[in-house]
N, C-alpha and C positions, 0 to 999 in steps of 0.2 A: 465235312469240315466246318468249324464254328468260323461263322462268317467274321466274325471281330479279330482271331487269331487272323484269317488270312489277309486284312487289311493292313496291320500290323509287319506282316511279310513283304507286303507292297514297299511299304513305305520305307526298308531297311538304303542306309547311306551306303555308298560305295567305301567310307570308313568302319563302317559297324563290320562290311562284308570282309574287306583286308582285316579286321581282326579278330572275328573268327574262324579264319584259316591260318591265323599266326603259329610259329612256332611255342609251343608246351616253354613258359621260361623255368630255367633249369635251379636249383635249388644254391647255386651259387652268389644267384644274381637277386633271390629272393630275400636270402643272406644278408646280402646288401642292401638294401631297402630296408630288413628289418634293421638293421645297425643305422641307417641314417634316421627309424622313426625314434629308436630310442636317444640317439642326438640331439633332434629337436627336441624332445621334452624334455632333456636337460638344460637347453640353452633357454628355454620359454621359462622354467622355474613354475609351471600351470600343471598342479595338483590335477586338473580336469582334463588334460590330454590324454587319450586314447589312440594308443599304436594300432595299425591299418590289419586286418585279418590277410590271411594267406592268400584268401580269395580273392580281394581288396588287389593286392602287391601283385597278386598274375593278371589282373583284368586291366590294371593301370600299364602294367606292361607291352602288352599284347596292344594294348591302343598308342602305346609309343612306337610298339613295332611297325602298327598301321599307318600313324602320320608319318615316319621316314619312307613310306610305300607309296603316300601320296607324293610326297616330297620329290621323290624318284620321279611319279609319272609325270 
């Protein structure tokens, strides 16, 4: 095992843990996310905004999943 990997493992939070077991978010709700990114970069009027990648939209989800899991406990 590369010793730095498993340090790395050590150190993961009990938030990182709740959300890589989160549920897959479903393409509804990605939907959604991507309609509020284009929102915003209408209301900002900023040429240089860039809307959030798919991967972006389920990793920020999954940790919203995780903090209502903390929230819970």
């Amino acid at each position: 095992m590369i010793e730095g990997y498993y340090h790395k493992a050590i150190e993961m939070s009990l938030l990182d843990w709740f959300a890589t077991f989160a549920p897959e978010p479903d393409e509804a709700s990605i939907s959604v996310q991507r309609s509020y990114d284009l929102n915003e970069a209408r209301k900002t009027y900023n040429d240089n905004y860039i809307a959030r990648s798919d991967m972006e939209i389920k990793c920020q989800l999954r940790y919203k999943w995780a903090m209502a899991m903390m929230k819970a406990r």
